[in-house]
PAKOL-774840 format. One record per atom (N, C-alpha, C): x, y, z; atom name; residue number from 1; residue in three letters. Coordinates in Angstrom, 3 decimals. Example, Ala and Ser with C-alpha at 12.3 -4.5 7.8 and 13.67 -1.06 7.14 Angstrom:
<atoms>
((13.190 -5.690 7.800) 'N' 1 'Ala')
((12.300 -4.500 7.800) 'CA' 1 'Ala')
((13.200 -3.300 7.800) 'C' 1 'Ala')
((12.850 -2.250 7.080) 'N' 2 'Ser')
((13.670 -1.060 7.140) 'CA' 2 'Ser')
((12.900 0.030 7.870) 'C' 2 'Ser')
</atoms>
This chain:
<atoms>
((0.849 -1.178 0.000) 'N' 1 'Unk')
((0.000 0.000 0.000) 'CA' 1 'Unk')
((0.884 1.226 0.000) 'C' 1 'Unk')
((0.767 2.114 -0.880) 'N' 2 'Unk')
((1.072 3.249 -0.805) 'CA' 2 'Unk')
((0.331 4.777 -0.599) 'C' 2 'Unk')
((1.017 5.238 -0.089) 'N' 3 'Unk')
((0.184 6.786 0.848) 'CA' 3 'Unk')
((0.915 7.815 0.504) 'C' 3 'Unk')
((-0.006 8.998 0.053) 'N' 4 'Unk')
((1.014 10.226 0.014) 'CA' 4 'Unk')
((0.301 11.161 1.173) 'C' 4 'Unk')
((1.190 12.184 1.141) 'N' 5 'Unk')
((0.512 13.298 2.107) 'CA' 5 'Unk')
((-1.386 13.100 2.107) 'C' 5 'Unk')
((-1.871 12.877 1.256) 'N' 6 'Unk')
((-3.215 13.636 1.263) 'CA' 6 'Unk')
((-3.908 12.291 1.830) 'C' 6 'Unk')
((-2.881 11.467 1.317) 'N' 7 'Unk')
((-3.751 10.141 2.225) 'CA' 7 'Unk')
((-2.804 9.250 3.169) 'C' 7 'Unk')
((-2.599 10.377 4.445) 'N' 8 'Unk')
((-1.569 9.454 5.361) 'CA' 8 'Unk')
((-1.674 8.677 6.157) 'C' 8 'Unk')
((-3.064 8.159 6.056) 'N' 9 'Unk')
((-3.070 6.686 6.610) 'CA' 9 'Unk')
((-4.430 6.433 5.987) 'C' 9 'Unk')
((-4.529 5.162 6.080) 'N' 10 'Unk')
((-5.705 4.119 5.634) 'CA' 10 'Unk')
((-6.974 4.267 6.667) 'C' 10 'Unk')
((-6.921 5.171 7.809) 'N' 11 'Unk')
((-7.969 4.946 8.110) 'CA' 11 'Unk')
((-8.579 6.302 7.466) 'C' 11 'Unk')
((-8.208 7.040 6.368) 'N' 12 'Unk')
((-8.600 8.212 5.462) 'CA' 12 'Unk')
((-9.532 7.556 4.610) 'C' 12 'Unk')
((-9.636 6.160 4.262) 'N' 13 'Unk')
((-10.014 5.166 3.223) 'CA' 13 'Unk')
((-10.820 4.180 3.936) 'C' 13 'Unk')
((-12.320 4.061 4.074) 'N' 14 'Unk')
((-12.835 2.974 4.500) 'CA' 14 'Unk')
((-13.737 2.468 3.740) 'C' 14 'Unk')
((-13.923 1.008 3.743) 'N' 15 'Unk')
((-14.899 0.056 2.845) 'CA' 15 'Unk')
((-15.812 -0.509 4.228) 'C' 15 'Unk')
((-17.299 -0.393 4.460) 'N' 16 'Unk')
((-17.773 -1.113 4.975) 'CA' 16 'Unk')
((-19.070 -1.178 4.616) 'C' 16 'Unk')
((-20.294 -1.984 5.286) 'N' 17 'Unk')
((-20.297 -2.913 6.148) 'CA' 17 'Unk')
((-19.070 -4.285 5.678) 'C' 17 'Unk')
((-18.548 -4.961 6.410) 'N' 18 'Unk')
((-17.612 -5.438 5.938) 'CA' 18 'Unk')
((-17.718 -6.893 6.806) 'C' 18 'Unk')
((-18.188 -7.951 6.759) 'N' 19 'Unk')
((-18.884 -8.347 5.373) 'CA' 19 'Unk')
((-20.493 -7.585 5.077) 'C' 19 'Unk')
((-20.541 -8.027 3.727) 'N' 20 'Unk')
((-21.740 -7.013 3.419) 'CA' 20 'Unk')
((-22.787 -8.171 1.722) 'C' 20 'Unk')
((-24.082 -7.670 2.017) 'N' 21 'Unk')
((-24.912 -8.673 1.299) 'CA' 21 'Unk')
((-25.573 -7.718 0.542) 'C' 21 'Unk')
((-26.040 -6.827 0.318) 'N' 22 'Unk')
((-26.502 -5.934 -0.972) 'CA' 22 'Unk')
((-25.566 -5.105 -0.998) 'C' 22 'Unk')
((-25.173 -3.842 -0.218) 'N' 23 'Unk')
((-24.195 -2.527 -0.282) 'CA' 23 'Unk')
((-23.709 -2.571 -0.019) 'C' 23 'Unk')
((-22.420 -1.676 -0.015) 'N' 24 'Unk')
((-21.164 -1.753 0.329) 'CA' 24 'Unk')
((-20.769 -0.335 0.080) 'C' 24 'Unk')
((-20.362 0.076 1.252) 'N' 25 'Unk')
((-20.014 1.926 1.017) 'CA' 25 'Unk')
((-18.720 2.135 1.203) 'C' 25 'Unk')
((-18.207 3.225 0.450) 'N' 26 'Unk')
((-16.610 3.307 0.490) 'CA' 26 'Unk')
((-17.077 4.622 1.167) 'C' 26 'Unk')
((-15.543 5.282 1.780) 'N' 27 'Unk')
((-15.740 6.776 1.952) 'CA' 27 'Unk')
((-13.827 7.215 1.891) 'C' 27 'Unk')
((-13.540 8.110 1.417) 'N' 28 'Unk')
((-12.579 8.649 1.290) 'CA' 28 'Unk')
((-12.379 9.869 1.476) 'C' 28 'Unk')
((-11.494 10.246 2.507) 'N' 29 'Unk')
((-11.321 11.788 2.943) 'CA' 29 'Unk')
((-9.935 12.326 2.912) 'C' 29 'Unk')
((-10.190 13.457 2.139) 'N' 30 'Unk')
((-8.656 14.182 1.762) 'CA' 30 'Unk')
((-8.873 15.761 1.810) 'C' 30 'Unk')
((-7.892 16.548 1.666) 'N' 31 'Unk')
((-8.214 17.848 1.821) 'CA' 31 'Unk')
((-7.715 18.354 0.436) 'C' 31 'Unk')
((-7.513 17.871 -0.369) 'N' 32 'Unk')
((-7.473 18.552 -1.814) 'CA' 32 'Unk')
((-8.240 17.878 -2.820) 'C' 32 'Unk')
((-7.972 18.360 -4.227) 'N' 33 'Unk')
((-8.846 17.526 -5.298) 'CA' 33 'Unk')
((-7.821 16.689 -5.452) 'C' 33 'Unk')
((-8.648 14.868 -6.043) 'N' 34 'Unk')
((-8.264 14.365 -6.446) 'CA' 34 'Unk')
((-8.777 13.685 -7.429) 'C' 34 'Unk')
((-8.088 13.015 -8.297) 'N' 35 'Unk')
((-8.831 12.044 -9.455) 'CA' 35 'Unk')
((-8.577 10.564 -8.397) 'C' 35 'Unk')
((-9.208 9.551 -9.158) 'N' 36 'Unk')
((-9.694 8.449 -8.937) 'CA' 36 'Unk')
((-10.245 7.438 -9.897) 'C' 36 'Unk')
((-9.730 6.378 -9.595) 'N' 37 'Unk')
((-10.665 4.759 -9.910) 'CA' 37 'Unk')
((-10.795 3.870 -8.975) 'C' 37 'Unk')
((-12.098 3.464 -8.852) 'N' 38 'Unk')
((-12.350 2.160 -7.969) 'CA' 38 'Unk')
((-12.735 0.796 -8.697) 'C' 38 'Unk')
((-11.969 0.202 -8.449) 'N' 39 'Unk')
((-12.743 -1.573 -9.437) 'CA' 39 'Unk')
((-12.717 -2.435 -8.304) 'C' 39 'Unk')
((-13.083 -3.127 -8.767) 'N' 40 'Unk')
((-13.700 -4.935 -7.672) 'CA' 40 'Unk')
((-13.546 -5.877 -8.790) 'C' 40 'Unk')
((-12.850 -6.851 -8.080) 'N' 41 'Unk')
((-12.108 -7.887 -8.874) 'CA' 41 'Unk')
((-12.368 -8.724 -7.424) 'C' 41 'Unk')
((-12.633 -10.061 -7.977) 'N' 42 'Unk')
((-13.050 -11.463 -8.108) 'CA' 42 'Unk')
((-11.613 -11.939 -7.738) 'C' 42 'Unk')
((-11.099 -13.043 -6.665) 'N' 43 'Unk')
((-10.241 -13.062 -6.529) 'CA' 43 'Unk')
((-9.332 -14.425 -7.808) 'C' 43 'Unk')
((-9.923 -14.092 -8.706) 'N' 44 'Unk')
((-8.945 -14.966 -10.011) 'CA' 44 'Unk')
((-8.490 -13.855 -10.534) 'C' 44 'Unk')
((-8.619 -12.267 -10.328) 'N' 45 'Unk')
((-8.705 -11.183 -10.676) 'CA' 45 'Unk')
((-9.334 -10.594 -12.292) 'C' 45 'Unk')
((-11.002 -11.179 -12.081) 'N' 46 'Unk')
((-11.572 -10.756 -12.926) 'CA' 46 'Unk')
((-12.002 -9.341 -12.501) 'C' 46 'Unk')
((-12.100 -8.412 -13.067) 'N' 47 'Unk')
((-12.948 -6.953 -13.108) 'CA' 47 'Unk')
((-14.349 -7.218 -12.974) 'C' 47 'Unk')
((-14.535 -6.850 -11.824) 'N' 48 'Unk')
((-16.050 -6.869 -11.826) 'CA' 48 'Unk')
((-17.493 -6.159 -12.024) 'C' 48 'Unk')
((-16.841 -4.841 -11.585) 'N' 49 'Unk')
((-17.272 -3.402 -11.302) 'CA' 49 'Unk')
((-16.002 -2.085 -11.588) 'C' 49 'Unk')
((-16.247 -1.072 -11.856) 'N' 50 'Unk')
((-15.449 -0.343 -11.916) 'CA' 50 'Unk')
((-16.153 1.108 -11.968) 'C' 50 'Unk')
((-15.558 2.731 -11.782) 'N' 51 'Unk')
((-16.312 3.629 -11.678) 'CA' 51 'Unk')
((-14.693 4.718 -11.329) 'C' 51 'Unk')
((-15.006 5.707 -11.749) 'N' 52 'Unk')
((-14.320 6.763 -11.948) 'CA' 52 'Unk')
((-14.558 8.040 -11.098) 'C' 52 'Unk')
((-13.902 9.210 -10.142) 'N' 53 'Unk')
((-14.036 10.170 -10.237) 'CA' 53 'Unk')
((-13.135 11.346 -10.308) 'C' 53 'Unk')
((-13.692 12.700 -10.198) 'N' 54 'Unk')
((-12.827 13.591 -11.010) 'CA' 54 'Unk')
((-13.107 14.985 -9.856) 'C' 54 'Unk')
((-12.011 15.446 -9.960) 'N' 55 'Unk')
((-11.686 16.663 -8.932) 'CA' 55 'Unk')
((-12.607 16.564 -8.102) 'C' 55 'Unk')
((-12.421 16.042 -7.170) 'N' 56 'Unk')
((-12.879 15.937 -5.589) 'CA' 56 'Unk')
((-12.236 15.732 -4.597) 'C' 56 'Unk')
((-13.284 16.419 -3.723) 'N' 57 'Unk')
((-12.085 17.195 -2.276) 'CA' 57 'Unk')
((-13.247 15.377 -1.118) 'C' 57 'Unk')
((-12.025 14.796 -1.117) 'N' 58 'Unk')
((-13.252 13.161 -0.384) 'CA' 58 'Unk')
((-13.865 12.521 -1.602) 'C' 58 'Unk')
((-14.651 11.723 -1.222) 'N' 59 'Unk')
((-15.229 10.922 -1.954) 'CA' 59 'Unk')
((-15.642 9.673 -1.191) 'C' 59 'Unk')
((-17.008 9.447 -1.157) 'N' 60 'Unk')
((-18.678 8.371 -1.001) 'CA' 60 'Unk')
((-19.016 8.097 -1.606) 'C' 60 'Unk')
((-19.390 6.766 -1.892) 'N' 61 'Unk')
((-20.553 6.079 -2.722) 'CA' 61 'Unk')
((-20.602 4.940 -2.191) 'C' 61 'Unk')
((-22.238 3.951 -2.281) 'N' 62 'Unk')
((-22.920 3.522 -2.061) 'CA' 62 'Unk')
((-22.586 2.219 -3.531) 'C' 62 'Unk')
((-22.204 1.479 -2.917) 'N' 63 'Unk')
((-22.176 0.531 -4.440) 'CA' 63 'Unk')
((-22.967 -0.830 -3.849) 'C' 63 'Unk')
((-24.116 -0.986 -5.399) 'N' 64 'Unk')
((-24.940 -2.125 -5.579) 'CA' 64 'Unk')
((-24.293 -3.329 -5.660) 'C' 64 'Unk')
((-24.405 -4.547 -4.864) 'N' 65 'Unk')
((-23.654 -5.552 -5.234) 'CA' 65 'Unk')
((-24.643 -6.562 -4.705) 'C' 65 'Unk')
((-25.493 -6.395 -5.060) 'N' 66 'Unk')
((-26.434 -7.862 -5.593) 'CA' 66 'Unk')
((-26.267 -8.840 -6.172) 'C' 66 'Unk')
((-25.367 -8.115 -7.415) 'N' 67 'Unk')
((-24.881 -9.110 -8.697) 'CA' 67 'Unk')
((-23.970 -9.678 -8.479) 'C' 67 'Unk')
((-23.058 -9.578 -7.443) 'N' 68 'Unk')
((-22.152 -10.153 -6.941) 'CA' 68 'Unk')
((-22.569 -11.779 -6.403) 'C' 68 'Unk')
((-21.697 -12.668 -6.616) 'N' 69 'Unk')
((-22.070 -14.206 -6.064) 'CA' 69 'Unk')
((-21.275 -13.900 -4.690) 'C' 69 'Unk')
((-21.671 -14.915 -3.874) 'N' 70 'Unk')
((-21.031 -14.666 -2.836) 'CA' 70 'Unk')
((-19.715 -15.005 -2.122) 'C' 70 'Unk')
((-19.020 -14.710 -1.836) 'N' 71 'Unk')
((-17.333 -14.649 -1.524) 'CA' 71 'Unk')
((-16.856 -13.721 -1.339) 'C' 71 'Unk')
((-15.381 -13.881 -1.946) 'N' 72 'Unk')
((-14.129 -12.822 -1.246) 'CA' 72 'Unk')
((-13.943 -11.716 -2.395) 'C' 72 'Unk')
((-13.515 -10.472 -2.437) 'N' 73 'Unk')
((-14.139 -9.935 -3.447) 'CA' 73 'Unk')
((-12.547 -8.760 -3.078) 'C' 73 'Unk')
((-11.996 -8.054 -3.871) 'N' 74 'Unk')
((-11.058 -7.314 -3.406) 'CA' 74 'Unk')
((-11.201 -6.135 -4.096) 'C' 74 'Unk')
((-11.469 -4.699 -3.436) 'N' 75 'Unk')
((-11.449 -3.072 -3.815) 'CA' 75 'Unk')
((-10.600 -2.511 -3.881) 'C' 75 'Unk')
((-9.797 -1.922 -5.014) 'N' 76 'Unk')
((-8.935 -1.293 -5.580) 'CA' 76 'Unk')
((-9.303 -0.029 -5.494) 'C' 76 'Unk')
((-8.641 1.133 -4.773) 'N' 77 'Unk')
((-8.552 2.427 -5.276) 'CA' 77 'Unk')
((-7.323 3.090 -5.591) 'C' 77 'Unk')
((-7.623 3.465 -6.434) 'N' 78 'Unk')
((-6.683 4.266 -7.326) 'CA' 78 'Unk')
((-6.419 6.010 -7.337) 'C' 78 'Unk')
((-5.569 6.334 -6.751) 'N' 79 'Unk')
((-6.087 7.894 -6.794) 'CA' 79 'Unk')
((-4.520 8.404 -7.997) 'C' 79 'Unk')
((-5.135 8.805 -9.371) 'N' 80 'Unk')
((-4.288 9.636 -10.284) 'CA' 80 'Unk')
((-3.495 8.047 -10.655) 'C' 80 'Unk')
((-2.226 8.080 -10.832) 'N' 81 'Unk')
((-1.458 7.111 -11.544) 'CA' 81 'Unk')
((-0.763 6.350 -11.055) 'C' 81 'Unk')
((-0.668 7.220 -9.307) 'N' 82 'Unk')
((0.304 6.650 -8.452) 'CA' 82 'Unk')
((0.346 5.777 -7.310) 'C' 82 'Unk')
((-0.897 6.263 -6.418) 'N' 83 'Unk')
((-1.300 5.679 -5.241) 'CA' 83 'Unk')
((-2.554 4.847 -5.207) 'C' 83 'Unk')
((-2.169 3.492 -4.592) 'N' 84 'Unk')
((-3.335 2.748 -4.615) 'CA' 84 'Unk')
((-3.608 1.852 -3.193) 'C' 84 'Unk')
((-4.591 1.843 -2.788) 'N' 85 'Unk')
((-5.023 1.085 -1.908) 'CA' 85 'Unk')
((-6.196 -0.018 -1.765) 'C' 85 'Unk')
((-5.643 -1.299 -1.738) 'N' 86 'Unk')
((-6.430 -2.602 -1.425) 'CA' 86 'Unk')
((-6.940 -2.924 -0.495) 'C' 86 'Unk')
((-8.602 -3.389 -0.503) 'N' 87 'Unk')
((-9.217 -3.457 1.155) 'CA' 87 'Unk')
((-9.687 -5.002 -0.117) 'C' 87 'Unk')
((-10.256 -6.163 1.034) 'N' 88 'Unk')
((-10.366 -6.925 0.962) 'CA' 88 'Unk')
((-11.731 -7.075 1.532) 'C' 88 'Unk')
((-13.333 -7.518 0.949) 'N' 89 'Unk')
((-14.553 -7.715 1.492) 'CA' 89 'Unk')
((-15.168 -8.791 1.261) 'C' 89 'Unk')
((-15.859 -9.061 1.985) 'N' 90 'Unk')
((-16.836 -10.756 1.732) 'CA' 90 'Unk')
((-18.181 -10.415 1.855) 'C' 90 'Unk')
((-18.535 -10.589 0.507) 'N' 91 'Unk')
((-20.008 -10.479 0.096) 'CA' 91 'Unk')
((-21.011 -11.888 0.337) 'C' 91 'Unk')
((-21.821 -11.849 1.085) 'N' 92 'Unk')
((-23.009 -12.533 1.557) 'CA' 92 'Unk')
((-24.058 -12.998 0.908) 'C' 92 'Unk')
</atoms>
């Protein structure tokens, strides 16, 4: 895992309910803009989901995962080209 200033520790970055059976909410808090990608990959590392955002100061969302079968499931965020952080969830 890597961290820069804007995200100096992981508890800036949370995935929960964790485990979780329909939703699953991320939340990310920073004090400048940042870009972003989030994907969910299947642990054979298929892409499962994926979603983008753009100049934002934090970042929430609420992701549907119904369609998800149930198991181990791993969240990728991506902020710009450089920094990324892996949380690991089990869908119900």
């Amino acid at each position: 895992v890597m961290v820069n200033s804007n995200l100096r520790s992981e508890s800036y970055f949370r995935v929960y309910p964790n485990p979780a059976s329909n939703y699953l909410a991320i939340s990310l808090s920073t004090d400048s803009l940042i870009n972003g990608t989030v994907n969910i990959y299947d642990l054979n590392g298929h892409l499962m989901k994926k979603w983008t955002f753009q100049n934002s100061i934090g970042y929430q969302k609420q992701i549907d995962i119904q369609d998800l079968s149930k198991g181990v499931y791993l969240l990728e965020l991506m902020v710009g080209n450089r920094y990324r952080i892996m949380r690991k969830f089990l869908k119900l």
